[in-house]
PAZA-11673 format. One record per residue (C-alpha): residue number from 1; z negated, x negated, y; residue in one letter; chain. Coordinates in steps of 0.1 Angstrom, whole numbers, plus 2048, in hexadecimal, padded with zeros to 3 digits. Layout:
N
<rec><seq>NUM</seq><pz>Z</pz><px>X</px><py>Y</py><type>A</type><mol>A</mol></rec>
...
//
This chain:
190
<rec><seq>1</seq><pz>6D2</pz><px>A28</px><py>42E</py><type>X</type><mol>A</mol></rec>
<rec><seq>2</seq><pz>6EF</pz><px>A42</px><py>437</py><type>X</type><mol>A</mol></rec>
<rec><seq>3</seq><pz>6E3</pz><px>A58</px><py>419</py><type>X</type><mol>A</mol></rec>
<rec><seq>4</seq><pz>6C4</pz><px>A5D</px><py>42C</py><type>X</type><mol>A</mol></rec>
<rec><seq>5</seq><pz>6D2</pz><px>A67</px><py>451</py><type>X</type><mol>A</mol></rec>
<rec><seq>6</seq><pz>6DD</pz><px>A8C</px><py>456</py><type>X</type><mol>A</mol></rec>
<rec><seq>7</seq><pz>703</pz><px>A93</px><py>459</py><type>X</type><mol>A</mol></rec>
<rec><seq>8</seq><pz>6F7</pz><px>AA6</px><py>47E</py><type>X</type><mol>A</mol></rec>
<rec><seq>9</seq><pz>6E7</pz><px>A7F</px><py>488</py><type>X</type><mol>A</mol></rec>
<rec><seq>10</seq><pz>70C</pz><px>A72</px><py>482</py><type>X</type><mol>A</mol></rec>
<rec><seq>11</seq><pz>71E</pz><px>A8F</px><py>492</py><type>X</type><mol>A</mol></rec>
<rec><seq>12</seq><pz>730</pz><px>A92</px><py>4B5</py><type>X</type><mol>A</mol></rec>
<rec><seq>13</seq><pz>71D</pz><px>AAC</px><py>4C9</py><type>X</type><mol>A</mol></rec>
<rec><seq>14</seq><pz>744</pz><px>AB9</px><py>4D6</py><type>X</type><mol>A</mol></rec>
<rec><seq>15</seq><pz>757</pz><px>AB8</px><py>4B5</py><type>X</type><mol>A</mol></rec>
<rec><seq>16</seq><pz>739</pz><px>ABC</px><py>4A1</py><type>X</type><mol>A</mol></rec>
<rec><seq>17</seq><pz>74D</pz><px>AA8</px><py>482</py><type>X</type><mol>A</mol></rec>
<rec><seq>18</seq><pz>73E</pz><px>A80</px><py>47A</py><type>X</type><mol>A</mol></rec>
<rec><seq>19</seq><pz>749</pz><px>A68</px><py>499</py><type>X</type><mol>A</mol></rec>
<rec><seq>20</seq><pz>76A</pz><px>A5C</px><py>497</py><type>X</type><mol>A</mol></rec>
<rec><seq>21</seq><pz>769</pz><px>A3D</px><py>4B0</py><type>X</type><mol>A</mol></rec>
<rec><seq>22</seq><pz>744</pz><px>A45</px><py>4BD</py><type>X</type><mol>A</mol></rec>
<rec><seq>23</seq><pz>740</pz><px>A39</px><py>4E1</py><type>X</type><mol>A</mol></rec>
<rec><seq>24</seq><pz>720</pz><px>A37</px><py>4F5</py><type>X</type><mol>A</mol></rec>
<rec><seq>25</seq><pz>719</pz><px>A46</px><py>519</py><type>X</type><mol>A</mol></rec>
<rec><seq>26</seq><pz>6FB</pz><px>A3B</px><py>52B</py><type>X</type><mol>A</mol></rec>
<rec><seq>27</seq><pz>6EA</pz><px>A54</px><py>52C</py><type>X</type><mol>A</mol></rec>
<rec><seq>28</seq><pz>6E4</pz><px>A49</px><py>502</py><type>X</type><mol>A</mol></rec>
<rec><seq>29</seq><pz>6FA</pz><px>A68</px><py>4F9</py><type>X</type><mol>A</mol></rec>
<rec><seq>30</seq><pz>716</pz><px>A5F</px><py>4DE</py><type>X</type><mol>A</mol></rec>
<rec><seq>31</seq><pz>73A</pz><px>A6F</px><py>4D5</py><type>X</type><mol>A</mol></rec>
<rec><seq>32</seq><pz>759</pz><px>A6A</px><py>4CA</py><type>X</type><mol>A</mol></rec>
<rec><seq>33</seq><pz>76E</pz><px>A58</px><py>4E4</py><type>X</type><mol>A</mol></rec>
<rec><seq>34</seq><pz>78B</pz><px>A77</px><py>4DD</py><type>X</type><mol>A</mol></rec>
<rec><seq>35</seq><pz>775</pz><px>A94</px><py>4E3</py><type>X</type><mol>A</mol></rec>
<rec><seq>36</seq><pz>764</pz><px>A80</px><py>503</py><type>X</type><mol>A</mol></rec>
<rec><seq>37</seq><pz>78B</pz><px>A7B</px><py>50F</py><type>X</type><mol>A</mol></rec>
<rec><seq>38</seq><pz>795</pz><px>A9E</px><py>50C</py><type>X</type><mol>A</mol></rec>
<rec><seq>39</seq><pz>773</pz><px>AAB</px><py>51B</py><type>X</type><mol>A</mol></rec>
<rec><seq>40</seq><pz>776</pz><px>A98</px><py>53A</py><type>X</type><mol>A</mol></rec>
<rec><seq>41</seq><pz>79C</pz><px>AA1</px><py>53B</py><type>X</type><mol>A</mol></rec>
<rec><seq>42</seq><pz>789</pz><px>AC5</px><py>542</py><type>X</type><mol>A</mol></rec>
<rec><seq>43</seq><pz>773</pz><px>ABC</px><py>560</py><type>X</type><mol>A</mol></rec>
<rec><seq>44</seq><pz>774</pz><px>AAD</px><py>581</py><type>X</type><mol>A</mol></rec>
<rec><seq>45</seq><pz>756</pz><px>A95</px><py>57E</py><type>X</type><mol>A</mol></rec>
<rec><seq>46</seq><pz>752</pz><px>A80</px><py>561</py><type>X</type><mol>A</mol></rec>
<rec><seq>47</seq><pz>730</pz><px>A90</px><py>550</py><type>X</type><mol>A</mol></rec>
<rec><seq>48</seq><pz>71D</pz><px>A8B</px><py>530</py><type>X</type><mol>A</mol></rec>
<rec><seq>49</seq><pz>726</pz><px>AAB</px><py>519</py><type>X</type><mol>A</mol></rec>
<rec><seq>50</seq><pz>6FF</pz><px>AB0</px><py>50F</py><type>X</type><mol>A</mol></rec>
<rec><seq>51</seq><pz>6EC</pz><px>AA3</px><py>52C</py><type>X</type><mol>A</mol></rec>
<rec><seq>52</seq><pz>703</pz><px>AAB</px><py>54A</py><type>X</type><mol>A</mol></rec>
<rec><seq>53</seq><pz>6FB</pz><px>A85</px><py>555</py><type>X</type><mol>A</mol></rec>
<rec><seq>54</seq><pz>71A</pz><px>A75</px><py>568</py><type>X</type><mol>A</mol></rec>
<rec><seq>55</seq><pz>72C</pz><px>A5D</px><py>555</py><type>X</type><mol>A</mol></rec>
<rec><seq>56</seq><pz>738</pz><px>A3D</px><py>566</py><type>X</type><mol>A</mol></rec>
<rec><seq>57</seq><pz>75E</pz><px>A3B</px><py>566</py><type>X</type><mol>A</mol></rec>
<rec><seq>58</seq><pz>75E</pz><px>A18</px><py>551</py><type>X</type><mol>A</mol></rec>
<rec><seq>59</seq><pz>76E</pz><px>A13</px><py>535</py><type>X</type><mol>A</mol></rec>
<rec><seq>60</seq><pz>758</pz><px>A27</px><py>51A</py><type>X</type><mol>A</mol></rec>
<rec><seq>61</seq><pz>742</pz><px>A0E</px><py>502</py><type>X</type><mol>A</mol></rec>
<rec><seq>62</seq><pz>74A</pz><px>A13</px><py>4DF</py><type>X</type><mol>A</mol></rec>
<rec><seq>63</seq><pz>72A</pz><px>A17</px><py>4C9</py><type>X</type><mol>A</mol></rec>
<rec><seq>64</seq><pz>72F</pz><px>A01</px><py>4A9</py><type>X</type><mol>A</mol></rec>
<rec><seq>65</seq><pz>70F</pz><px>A08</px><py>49A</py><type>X</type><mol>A</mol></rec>
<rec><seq>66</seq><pz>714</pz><px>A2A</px><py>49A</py><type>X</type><mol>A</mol></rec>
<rec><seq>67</seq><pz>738</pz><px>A24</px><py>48D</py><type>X</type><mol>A</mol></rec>
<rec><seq>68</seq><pz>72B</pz><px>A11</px><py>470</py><type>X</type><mol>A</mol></rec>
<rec><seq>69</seq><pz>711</pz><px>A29</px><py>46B</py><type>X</type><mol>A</mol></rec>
<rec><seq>70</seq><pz>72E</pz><px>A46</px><py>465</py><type>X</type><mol>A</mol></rec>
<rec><seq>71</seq><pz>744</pz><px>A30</px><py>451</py><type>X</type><mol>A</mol></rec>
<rec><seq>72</seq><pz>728</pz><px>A29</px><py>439</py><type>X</type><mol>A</mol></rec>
<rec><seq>73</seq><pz>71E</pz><px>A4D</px><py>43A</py><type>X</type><mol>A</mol></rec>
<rec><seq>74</seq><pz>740</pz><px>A59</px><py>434</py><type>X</type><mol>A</mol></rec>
<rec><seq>75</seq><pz>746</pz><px>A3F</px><py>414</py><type>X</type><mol>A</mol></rec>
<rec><seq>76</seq><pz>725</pz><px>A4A</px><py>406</py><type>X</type><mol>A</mol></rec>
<rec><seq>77</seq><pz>732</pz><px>A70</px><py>40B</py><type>X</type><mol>A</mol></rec>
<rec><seq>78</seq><pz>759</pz><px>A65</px><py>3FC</py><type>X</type><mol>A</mol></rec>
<rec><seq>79</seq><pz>746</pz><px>A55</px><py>3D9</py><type>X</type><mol>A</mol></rec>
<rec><seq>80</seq><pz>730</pz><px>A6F</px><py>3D6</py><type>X</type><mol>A</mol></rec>
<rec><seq>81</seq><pz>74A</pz><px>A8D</px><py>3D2</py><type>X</type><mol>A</mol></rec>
<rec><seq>82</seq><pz>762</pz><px>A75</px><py>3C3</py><type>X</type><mol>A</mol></rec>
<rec><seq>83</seq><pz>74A</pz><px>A72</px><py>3A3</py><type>X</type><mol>A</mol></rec>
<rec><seq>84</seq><pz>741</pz><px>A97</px><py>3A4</py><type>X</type><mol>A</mol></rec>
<rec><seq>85</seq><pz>71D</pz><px>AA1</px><py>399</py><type>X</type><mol>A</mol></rec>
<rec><seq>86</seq><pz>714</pz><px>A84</px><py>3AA</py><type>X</type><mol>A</mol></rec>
<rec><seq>87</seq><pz>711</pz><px>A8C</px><py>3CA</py><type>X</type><mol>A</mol></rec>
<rec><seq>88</seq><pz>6F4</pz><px>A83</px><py>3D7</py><type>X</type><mol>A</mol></rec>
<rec><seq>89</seq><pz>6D7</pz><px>A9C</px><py>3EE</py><type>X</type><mol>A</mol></rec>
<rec><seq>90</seq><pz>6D5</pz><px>A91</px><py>410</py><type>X</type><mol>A</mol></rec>
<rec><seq>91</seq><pz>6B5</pz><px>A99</px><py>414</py><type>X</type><mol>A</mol></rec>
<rec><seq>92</seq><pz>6A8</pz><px>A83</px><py>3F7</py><type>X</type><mol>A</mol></rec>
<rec><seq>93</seq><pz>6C1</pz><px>A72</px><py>3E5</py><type>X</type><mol>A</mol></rec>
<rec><seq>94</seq><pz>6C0</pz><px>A84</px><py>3C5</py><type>X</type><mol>A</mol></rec>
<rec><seq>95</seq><pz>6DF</pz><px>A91</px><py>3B1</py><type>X</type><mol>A</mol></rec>
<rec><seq>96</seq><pz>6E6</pz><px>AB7</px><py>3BB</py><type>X</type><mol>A</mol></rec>
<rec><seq>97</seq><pz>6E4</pz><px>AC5</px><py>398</py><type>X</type><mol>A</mol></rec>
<rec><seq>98</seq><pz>6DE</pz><px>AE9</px><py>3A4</py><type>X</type><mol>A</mol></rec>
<rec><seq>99</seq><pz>6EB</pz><px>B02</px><py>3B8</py><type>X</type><mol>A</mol></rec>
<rec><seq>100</seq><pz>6D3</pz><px>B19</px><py>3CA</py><type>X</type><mol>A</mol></rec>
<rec><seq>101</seq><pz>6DD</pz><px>B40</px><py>3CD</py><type>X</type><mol>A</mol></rec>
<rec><seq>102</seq><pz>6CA</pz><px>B4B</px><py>3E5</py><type>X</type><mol>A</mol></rec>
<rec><seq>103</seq><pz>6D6</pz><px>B30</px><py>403</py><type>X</type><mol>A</mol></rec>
<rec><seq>104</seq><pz>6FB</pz><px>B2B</px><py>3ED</py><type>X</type><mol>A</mol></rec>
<rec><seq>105</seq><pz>6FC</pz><px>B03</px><py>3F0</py><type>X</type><mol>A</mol></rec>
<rec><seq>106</seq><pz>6F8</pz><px>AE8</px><py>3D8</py><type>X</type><mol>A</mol></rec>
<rec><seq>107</seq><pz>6D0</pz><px>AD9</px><py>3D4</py><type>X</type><mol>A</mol></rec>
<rec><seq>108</seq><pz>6BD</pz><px>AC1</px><py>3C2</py><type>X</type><mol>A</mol></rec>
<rec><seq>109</seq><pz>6A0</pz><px>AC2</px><py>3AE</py><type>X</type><mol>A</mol></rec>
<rec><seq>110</seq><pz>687</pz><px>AB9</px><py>3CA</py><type>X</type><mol>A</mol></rec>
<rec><seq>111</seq><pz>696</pz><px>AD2</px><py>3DE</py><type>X</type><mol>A</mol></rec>
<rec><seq>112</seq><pz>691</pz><px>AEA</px><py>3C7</py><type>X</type><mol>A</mol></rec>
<rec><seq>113</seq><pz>66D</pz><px>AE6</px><py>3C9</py><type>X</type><mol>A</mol></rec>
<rec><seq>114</seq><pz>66C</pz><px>ADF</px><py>3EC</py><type>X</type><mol>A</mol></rec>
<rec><seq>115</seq><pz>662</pz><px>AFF</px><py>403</py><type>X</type><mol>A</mol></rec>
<rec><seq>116</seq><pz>684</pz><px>B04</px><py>40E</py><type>X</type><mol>A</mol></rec>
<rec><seq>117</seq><pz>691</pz><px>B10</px><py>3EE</py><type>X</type><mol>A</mol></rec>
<rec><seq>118</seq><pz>66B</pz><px>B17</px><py>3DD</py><type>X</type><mol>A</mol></rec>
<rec><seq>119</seq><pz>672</pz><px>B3A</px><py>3C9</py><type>X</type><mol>A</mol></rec>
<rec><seq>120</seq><pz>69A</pz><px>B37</px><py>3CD</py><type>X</type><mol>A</mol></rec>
<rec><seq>121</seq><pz>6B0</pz><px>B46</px><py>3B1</py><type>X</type><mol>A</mol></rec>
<rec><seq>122</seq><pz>6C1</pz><px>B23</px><py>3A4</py><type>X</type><mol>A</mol></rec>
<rec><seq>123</seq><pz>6DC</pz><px>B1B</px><py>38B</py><type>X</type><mol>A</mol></rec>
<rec><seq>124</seq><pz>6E9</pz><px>AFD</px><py>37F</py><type>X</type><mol>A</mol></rec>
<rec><seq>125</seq><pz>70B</pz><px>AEE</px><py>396</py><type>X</type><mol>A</mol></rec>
<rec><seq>126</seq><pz>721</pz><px>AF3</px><py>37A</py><type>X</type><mol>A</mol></rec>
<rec><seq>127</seq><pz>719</pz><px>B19</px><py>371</py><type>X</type><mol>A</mol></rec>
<rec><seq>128</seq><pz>71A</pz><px>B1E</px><py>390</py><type>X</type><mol>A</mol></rec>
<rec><seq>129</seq><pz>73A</pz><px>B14</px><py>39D</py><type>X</type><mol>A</mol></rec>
<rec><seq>130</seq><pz>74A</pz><px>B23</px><py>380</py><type>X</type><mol>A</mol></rec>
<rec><seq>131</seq><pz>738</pz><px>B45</px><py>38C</py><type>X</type><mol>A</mol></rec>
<rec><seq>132</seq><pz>749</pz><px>B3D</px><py>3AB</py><type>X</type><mol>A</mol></rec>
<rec><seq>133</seq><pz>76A</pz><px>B37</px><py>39E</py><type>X</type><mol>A</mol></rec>
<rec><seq>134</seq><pz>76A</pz><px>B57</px><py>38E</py><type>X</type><mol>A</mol></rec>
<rec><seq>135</seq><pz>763</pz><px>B69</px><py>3AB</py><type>X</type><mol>A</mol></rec>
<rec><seq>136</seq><pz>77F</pz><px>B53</px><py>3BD</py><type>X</type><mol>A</mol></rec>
<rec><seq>137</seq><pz>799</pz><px>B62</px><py>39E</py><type>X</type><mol>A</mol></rec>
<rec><seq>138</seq><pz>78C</pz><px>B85</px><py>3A3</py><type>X</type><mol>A</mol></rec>
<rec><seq>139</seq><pz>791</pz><px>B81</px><py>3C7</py><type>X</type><mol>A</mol></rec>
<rec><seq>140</seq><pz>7B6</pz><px>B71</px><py>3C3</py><type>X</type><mol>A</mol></rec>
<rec><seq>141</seq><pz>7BB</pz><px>B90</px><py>3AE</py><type>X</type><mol>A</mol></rec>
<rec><seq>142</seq><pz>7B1</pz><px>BAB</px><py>3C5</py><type>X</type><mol>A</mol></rec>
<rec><seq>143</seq><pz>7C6</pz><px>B98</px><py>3E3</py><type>X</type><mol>A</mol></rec>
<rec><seq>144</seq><pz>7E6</pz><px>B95</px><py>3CC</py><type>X</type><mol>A</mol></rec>
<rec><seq>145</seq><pz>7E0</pz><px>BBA</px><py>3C4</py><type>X</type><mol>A</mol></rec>
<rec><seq>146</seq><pz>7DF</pz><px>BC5</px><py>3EA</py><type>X</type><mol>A</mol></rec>
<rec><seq>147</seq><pz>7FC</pz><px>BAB</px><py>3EF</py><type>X</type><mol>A</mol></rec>
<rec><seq>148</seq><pz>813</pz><px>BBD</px><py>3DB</py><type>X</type><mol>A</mol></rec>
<rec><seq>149</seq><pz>808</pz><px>BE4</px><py>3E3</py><type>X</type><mol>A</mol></rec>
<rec><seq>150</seq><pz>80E</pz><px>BD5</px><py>407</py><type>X</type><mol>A</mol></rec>
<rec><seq>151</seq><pz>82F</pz><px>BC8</px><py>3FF</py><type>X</type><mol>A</mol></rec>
<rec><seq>152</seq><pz>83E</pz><px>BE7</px><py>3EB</py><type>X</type><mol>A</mol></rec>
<rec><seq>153</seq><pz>831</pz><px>BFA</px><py>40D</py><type>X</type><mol>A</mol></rec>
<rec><seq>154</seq><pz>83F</pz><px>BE0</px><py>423</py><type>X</type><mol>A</mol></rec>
<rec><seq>155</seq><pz>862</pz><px>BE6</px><py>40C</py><type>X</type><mol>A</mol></rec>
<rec><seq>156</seq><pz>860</pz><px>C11</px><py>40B</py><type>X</type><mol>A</mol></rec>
<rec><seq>157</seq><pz>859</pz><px>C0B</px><py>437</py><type>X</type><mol>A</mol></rec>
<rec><seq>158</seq><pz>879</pz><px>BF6</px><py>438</py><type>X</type><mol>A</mol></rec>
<rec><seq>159</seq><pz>88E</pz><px>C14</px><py>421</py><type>X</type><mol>A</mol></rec>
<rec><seq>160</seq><pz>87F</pz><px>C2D</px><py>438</py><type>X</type><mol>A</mol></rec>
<rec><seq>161</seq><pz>886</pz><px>C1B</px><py>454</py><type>X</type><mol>A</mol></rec>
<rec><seq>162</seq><pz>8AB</pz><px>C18</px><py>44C</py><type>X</type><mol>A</mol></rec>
<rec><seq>163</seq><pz>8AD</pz><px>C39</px><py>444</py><type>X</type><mol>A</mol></rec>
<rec><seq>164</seq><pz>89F</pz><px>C4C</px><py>463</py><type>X</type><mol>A</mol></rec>
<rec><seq>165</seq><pz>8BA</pz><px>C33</px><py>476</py><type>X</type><mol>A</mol></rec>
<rec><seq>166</seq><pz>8D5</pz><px>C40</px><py>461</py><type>X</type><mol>A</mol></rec>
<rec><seq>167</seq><pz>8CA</pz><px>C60</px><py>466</py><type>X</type><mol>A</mol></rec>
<rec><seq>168</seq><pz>8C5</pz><px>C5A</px><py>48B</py><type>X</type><mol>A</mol></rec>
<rec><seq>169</seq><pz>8ED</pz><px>C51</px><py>48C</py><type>X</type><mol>A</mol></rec>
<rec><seq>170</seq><pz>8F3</pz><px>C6B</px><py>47B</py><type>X</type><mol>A</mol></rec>
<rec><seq>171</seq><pz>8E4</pz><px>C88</px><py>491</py><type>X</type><mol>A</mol></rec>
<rec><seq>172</seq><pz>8F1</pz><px>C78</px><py>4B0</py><type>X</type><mol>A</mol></rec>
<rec><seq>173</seq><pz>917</pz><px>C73</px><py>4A3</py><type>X</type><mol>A</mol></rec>
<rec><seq>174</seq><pz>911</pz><px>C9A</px><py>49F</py><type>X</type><mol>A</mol></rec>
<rec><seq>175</seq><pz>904</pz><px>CA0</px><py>4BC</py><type>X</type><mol>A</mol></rec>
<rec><seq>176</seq><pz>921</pz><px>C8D</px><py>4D2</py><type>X</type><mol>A</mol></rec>
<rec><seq>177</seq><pz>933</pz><px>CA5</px><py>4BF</py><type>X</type><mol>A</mol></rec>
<rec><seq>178</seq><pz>925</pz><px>CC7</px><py>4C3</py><type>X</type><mol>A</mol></rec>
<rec><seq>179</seq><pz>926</pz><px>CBE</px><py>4EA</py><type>X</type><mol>A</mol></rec>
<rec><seq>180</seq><pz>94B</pz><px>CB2</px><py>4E5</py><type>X</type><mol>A</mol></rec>
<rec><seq>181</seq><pz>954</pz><px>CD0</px><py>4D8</py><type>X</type><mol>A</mol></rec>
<rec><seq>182</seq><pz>93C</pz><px>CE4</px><py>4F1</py><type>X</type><mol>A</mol></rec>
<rec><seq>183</seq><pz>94D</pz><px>CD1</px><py>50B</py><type>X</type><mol>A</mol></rec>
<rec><seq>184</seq><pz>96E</pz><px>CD9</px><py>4FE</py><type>X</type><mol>A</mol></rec>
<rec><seq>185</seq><pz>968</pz><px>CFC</px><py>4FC</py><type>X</type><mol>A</mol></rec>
<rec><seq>186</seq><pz>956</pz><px>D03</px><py>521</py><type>X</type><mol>A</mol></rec>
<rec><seq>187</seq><pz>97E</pz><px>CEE</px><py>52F</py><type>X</type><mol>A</mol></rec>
<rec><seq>188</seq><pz>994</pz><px>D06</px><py>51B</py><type>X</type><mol>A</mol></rec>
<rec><seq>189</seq><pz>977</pz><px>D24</px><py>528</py><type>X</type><mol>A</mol></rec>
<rec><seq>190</seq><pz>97B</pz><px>D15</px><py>54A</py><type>X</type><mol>A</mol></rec>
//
């Protein structure tokens, strides 16, 4: 039955993740008792998050259905990615054994033909991640690349750095003394 739901029916309207600990207001809204904590840690009157509907200060009423409902939903979602290609669509239960281009996430074959992805560019799940793991490799590339032109920079800044300091020390130890010697000379003139 949990295939069937939507992950947004089993998420926390706050968090937006699946309920961990679900509890119940009365107005019929649902979070996780966490996010509800912290929320009313925030404000002065104890409110519903969505509705703006005050909350009674009770002890908050945990919603085991709902827990069940995200523990079942969660297993189902742990097997499926566990056995690989046979993660399931959530939309109708079939494997996801293609990737569509045009939207970039993983579909079945009824979606395919559905109106959501009618006319879509598709490729199979395998050809396609390898596709993406190639770009991933050419990307990795191009950041190692910039790594290390910023690194040799990084290293010529840090010689140039301790250069211009050394050179800094040097021009003042000559200027004390030129003004020494200045000095010396305007008390033997005087």
């Amino acid at each position: 039955m949990s295939a069937n739901l939507p992950e947004e029916d089993l998420s926390c309207p706050v968090c937006c993740e699946i309920f961990q600990d679900p509890v119940l207001l009365p107005c019929s809204h649902s979070f996780c008792r966490s996010c509800l904590e912290h929320f009313w840690e925030s404000v002065v009157i104890r409110s519903c998050p969505v509705c703006r509907r005050r909350a009674s200060k009770k002890s908050l009423a945990s919603n085991r259905a709902l827990k069940n409902l995200c523990e079942a939903f969660l297993l189902g979602r742990g097997q499926g990615s566990a056995s690989g290609s046979n993660t399931l669509c959530w939309r109708h239960g079939e494997k996801l054994k293609l990737f569509c281009l045009v939207d970039q996430e993983p579909i079945c074959v009824v979606c395919q033909a559905s109106k959501m992805h009618k006319g879509h560019d598709c490729s199979p799940t395998e050809e396609a991640a390898l596709d993406c793991k190639d770009k991933m490799t050419a990307a990795v590339k191009v950041l190692q690349f910039k790594q290390d032109i910023f690194n040799k920079a990084r290293q010529s800044s840090a010689i140039t750095l301790e250069h211009i300091k050394n050179q800094a020390k040097r021009v003042e130890k000559q200027m004390k003394d030129e003004f020494l010697k200045l000095h010396q000379f305007l008390y033997e003139e005087e």
